[in-house]
Structure formats: structure tokens, C-alpha cells
N, CA, C and O atoms as a CHARMM CRD file, in Angstrom:
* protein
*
  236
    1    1 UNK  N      0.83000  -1.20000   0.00000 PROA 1      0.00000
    2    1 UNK  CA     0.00000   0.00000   0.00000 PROA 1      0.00000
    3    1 UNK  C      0.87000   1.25800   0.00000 PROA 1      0.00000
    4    1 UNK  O      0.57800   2.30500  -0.57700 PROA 1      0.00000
    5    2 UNK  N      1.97500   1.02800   0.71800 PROA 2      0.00000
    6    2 UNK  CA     3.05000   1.87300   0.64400 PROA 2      0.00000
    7    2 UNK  C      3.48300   2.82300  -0.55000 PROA 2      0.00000
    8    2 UNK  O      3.75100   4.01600  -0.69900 PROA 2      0.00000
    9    3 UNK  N      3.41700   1.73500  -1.28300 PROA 3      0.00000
   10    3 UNK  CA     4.16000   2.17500  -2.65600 PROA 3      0.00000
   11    3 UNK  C      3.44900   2.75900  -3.91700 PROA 3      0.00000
   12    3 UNK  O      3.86600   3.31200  -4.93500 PROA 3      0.00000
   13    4 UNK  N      2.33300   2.45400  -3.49800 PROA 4      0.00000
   14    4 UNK  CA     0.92700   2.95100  -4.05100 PROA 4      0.00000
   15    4 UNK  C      0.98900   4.96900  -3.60800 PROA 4      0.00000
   16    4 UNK  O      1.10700   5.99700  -4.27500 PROA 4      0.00000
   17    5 UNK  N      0.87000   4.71700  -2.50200 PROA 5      0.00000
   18    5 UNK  CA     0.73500   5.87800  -2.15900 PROA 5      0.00000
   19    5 UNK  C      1.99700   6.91400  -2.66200 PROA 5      0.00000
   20    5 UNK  O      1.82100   8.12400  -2.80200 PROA 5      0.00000
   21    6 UNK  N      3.41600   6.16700  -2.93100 PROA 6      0.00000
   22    6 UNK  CA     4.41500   7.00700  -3.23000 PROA 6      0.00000
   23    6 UNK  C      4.04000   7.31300  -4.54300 PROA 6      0.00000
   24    6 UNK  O      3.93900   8.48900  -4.89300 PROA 6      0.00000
   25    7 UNK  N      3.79400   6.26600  -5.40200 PROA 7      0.00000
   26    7 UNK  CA     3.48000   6.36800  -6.62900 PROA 7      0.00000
   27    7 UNK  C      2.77300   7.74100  -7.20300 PROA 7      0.00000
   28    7 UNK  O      3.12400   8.58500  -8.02800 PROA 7      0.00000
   29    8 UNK  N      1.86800   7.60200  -6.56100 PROA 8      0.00000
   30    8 UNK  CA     0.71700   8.60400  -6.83400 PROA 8      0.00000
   31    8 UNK  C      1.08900   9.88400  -6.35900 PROA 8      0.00000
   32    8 UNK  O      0.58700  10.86700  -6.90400 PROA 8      0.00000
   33    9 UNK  N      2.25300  10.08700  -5.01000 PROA 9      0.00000
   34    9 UNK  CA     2.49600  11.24200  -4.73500 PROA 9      0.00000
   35    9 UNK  C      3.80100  11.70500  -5.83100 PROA 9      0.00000
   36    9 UNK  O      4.03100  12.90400  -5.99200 PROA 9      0.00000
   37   10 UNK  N      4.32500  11.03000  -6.29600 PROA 10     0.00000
   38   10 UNK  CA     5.02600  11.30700  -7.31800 PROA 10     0.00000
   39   10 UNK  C      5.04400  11.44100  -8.60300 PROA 10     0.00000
   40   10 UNK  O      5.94300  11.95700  -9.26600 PROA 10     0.00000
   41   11 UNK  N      3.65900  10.79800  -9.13300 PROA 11     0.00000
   42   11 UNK  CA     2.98500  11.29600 -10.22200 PROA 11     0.00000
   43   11 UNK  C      2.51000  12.81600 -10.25900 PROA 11     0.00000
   44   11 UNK  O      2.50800  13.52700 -11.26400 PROA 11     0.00000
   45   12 UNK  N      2.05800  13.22600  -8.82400 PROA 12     0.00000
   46   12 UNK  CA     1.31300  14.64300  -8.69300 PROA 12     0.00000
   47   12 UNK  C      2.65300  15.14900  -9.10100 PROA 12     0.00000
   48   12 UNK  O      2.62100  15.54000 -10.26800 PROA 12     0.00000
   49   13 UNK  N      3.99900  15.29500  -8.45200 PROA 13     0.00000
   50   13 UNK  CA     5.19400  16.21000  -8.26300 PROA 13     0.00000
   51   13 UNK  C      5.15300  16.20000  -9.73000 PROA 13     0.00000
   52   13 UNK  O      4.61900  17.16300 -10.28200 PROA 13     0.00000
   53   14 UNK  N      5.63300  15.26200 -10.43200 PROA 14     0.00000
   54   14 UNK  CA     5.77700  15.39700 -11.78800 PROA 14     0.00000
   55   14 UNK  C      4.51800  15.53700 -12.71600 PROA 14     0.00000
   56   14 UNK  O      4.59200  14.95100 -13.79600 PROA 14     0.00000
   57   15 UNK  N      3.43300  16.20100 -12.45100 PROA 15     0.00000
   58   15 UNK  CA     2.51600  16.80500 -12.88900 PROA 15     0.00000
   59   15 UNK  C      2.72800  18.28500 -12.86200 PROA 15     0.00000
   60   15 UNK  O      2.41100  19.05000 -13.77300 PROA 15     0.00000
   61   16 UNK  N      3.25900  18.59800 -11.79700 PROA 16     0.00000
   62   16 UNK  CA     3.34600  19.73700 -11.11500 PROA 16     0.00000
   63   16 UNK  C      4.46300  20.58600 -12.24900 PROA 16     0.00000
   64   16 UNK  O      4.74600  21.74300 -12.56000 PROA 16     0.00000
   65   17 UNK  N      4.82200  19.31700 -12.57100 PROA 17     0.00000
   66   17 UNK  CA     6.06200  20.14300 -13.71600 PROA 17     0.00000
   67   17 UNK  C      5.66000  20.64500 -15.20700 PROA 17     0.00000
   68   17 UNK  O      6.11800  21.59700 -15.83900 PROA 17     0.00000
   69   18 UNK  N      4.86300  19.89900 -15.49600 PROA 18     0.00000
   70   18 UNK  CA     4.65800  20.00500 -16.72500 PROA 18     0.00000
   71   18 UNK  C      3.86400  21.25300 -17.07300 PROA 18     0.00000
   72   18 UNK  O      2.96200  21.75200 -16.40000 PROA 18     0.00000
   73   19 UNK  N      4.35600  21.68400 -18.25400 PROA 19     0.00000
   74   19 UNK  CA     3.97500  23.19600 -18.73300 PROA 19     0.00000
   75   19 UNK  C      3.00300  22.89800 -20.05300 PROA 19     0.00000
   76   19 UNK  O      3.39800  22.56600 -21.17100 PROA 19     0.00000
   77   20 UNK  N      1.66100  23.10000 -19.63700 PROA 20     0.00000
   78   20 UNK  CA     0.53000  23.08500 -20.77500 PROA 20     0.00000
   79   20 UNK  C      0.45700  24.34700 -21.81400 PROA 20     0.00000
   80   20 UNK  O      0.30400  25.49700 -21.40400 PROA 20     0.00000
   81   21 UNK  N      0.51800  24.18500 -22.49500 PROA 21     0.00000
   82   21 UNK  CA     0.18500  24.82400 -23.80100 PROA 21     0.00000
   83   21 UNK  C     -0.78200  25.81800 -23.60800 PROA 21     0.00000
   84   21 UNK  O     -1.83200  25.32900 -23.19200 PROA 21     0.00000
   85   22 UNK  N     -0.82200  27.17800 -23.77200 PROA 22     0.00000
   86   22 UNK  CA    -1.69900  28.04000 -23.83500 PROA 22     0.00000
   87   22 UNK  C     -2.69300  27.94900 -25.27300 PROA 22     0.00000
   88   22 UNK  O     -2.52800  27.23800 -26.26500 PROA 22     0.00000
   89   23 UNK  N     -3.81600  28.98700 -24.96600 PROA 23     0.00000
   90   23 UNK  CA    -4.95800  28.19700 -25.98300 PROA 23     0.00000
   91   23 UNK  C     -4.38100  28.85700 -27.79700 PROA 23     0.00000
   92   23 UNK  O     -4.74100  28.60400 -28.94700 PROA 23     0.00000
   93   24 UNK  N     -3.12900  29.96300 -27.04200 PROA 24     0.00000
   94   24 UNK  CA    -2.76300  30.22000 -28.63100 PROA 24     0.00000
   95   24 UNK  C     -2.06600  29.39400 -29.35100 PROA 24     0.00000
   96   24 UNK  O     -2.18000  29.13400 -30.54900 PROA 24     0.00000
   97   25 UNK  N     -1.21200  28.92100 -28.44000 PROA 25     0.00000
   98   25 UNK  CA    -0.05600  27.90600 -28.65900 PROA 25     0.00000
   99   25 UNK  C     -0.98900  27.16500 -29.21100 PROA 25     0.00000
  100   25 UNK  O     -0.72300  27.21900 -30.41200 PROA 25     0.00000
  101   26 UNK  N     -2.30600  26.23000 -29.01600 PROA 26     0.00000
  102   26 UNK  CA    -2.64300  25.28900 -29.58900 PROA 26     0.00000
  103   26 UNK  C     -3.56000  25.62900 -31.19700 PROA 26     0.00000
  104   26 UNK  O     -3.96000  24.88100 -32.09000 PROA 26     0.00000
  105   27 UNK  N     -3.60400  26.68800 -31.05100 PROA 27     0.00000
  106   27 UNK  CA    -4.80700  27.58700 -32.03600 PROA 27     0.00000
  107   27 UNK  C     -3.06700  27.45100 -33.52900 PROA 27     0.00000
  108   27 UNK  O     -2.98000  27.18500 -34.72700 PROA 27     0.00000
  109   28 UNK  N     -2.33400  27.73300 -32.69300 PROA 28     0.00000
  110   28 UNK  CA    -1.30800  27.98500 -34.15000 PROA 28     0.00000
  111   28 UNK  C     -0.49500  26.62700 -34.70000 PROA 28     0.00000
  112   28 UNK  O     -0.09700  26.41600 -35.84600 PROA 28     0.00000
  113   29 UNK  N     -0.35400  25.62100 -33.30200 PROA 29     0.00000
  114   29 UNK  CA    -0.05400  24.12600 -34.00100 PROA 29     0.00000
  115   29 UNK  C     -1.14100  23.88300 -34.56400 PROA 29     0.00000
  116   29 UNK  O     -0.90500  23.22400 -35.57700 PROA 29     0.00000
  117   30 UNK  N     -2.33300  24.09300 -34.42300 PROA 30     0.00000
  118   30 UNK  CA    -3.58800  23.23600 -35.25900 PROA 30     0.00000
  119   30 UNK  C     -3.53600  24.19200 -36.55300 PROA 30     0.00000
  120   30 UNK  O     -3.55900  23.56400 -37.61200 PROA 30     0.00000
  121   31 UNK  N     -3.46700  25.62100 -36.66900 PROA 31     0.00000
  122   31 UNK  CA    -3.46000  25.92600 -38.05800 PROA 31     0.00000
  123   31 UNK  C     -1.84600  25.27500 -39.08200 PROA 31     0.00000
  124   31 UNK  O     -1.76800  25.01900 -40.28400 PROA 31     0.00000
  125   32 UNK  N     -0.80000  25.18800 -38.02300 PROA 32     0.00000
  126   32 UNK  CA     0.21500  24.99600 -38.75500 PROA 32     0.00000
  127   32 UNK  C     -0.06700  23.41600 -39.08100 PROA 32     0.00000
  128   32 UNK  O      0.22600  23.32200 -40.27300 PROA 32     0.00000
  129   33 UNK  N     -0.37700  22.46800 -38.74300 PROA 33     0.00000
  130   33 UNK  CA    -1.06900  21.33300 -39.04100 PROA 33     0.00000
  131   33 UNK  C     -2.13100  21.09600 -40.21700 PROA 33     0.00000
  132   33 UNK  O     -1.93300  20.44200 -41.24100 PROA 33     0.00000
  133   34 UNK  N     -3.10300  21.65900 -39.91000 PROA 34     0.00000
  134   34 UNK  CA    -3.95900  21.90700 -41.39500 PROA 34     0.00000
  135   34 UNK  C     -3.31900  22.23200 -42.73200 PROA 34     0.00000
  136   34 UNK  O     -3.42600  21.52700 -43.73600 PROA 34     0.00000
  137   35 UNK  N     -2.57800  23.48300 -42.63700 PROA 35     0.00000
  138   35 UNK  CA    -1.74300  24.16800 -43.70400 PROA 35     0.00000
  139   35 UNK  C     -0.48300  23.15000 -44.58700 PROA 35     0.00000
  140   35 UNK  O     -0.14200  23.25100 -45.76500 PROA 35     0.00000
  141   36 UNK  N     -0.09200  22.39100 -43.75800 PROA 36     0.00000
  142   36 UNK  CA     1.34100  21.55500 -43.96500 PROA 36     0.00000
  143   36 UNK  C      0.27100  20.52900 -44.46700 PROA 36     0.00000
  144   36 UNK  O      0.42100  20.41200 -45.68400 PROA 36     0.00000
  145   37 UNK  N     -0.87300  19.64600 -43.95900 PROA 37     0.00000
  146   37 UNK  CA    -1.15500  18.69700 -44.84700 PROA 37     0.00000
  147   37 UNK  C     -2.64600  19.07100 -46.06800 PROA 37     0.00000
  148   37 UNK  O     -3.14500  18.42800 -46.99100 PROA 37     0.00000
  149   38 UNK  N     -2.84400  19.99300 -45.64600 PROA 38     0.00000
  150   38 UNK  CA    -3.46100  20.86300 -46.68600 PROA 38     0.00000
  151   38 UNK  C     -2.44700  20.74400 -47.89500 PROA 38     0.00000
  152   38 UNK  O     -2.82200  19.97900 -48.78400 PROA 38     0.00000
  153   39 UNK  N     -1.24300  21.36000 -48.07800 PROA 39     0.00000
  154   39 UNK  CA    -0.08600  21.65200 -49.02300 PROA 39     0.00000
  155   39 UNK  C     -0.03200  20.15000 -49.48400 PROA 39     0.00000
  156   39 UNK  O     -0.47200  19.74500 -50.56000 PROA 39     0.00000
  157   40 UNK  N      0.58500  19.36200 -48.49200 PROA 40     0.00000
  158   40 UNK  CA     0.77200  17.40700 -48.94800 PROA 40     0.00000
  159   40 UNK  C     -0.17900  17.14200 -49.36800 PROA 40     0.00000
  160   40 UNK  O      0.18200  16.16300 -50.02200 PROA 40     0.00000
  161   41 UNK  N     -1.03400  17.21300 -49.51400 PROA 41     0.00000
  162   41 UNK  CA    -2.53300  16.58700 -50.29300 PROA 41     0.00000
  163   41 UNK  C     -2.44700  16.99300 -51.54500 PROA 41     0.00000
  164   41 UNK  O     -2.12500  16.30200 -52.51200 PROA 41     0.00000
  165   42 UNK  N     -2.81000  18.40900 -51.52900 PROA 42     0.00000
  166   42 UNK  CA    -2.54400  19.15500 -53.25700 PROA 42     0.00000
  167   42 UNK  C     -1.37200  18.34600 -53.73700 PROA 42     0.00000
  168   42 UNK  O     -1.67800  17.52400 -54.60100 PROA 42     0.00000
  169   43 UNK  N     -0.22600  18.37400 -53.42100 PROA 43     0.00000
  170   43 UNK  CA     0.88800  17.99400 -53.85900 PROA 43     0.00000
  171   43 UNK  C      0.80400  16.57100 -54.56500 PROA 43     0.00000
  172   43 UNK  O      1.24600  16.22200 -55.66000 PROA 43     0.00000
  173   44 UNK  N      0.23200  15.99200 -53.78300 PROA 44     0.00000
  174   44 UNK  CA     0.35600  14.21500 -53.76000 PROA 44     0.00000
  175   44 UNK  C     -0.48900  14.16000 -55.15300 PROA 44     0.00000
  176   44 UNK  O     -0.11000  13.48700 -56.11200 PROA 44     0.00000
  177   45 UNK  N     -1.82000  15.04100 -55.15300 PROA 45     0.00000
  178   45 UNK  CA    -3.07000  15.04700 -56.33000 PROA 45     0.00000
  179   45 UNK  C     -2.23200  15.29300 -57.31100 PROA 45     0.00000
  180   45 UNK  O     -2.04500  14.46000 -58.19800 PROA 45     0.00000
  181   46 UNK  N     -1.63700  16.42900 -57.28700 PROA 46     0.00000
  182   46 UNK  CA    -1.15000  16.76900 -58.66700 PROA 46     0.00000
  183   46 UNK  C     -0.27000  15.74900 -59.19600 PROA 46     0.00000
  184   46 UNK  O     -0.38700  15.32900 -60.34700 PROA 46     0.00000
  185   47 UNK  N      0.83200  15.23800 -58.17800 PROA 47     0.00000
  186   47 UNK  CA     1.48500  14.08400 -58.95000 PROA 47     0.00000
  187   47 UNK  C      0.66200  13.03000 -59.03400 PROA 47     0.00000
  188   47 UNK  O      1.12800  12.21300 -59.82900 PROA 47     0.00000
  189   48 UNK  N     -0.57400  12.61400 -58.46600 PROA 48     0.00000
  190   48 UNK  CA    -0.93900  11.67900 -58.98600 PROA 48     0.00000
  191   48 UNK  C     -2.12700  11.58600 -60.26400 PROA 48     0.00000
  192   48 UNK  O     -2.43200  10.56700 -60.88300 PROA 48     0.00000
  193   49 UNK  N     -2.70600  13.02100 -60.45600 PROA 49     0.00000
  194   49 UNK  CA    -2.91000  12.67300 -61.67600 PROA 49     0.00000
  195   49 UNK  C     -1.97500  13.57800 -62.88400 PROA 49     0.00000
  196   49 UNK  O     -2.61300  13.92600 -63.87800 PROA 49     0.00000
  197   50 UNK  N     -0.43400  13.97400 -62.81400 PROA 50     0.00000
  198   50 UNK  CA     0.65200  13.85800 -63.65300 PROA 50     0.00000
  199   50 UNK  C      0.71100  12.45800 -63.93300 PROA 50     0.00000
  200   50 UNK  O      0.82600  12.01900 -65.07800 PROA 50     0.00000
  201   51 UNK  N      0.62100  11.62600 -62.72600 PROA 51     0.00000
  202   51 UNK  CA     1.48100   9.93900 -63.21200 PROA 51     0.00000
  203   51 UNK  C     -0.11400   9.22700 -64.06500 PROA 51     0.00000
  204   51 UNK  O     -0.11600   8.17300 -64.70100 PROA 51     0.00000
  205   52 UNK  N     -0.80900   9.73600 -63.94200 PROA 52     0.00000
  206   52 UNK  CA    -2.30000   9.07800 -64.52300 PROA 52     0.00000
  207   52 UNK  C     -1.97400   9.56400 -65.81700 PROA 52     0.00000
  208   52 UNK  O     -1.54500   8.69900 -66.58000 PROA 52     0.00000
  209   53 UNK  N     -2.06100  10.69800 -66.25900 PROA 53     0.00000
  210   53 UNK  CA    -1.95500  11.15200 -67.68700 PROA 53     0.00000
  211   53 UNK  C     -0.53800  10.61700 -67.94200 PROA 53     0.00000
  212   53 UNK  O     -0.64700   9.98200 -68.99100 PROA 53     0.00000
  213   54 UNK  N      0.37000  10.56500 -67.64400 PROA 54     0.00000
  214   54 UNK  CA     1.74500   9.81000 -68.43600 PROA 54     0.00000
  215   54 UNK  C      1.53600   8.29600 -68.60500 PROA 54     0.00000
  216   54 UNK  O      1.99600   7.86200 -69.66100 PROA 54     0.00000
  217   55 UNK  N      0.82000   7.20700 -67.63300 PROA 55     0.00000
  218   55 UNK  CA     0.39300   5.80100 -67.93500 PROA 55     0.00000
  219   55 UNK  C     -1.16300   6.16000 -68.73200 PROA 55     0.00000
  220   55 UNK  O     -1.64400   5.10400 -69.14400 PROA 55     0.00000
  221   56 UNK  N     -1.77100   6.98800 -68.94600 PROA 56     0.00000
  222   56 UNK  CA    -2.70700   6.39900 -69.78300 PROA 56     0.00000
  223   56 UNK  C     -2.25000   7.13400 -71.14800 PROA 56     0.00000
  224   56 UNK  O     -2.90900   6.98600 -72.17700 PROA 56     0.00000
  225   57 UNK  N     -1.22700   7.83700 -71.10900 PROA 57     0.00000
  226   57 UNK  CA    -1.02500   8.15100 -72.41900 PROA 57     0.00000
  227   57 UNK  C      0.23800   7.54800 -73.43200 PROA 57     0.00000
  228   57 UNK  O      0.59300   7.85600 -74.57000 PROA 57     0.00000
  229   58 UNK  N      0.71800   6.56000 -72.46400 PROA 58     0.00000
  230   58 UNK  CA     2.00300   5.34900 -72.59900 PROA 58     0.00000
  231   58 UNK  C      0.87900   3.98700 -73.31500 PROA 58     0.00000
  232   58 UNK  O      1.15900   3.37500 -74.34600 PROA 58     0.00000
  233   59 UNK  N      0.06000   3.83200 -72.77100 PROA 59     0.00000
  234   59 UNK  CA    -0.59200   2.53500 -72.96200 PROA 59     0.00000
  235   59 UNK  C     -1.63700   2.46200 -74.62100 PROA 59     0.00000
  236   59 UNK  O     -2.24600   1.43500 -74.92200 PROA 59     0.00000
């Protein structure tokens, strides 16, 4: 039971440490997130229908 109890009091201490993200901080990883695979998507489309028109125009 001992160790239970350390456990848990030492989970709090190292709670105590951790530094949460303010709501801008998260407002600008989520736009910088959207934007970066926003960009990879377009990207991926365009090469994939570049590689569509070069195999259907090979065949």
C-alpha cells in the first residue's frame, strides 16, 4: 500500500512540472497542421494525376 501511495504522490510532483500549452499555442499548431497537410494533399493530387496522364497516355 506503501508504494501505491508514493506512486501517486510522485505522479502529482511530476505533474506539477509540466507546462501546458496556452490556448494560442494550440490555435497555431492546429493551423500549422492543417496548412502543412493541406499543401501534402494538393501535392500528392497533382502528382498523382501527372502519373495518370503519363500511364494512360504510354498505354
Amino acid at each position: 500500500m506503501e508504494k501505491i501511495k508514493k506512486f501517486f504522490s510522485d505522479a502529482k510532483i511530476e505533474l506539477d512540472k509540466v507546462i501546458f500549452p496556452t490556448k494560442i499555442q494550440v490555435r497555431q499548431a492546429f493551423v500549422a497542421v492543417v496548412l502543412v497537410v493541406t499543401v501534402i494533399s494538393i501535392f500528392l493530387a497533382l502528382v498523382d494525376l501527372l502519373m495518370s496522364a503519363i500511364v494512360s497516355t504510354t498505354i
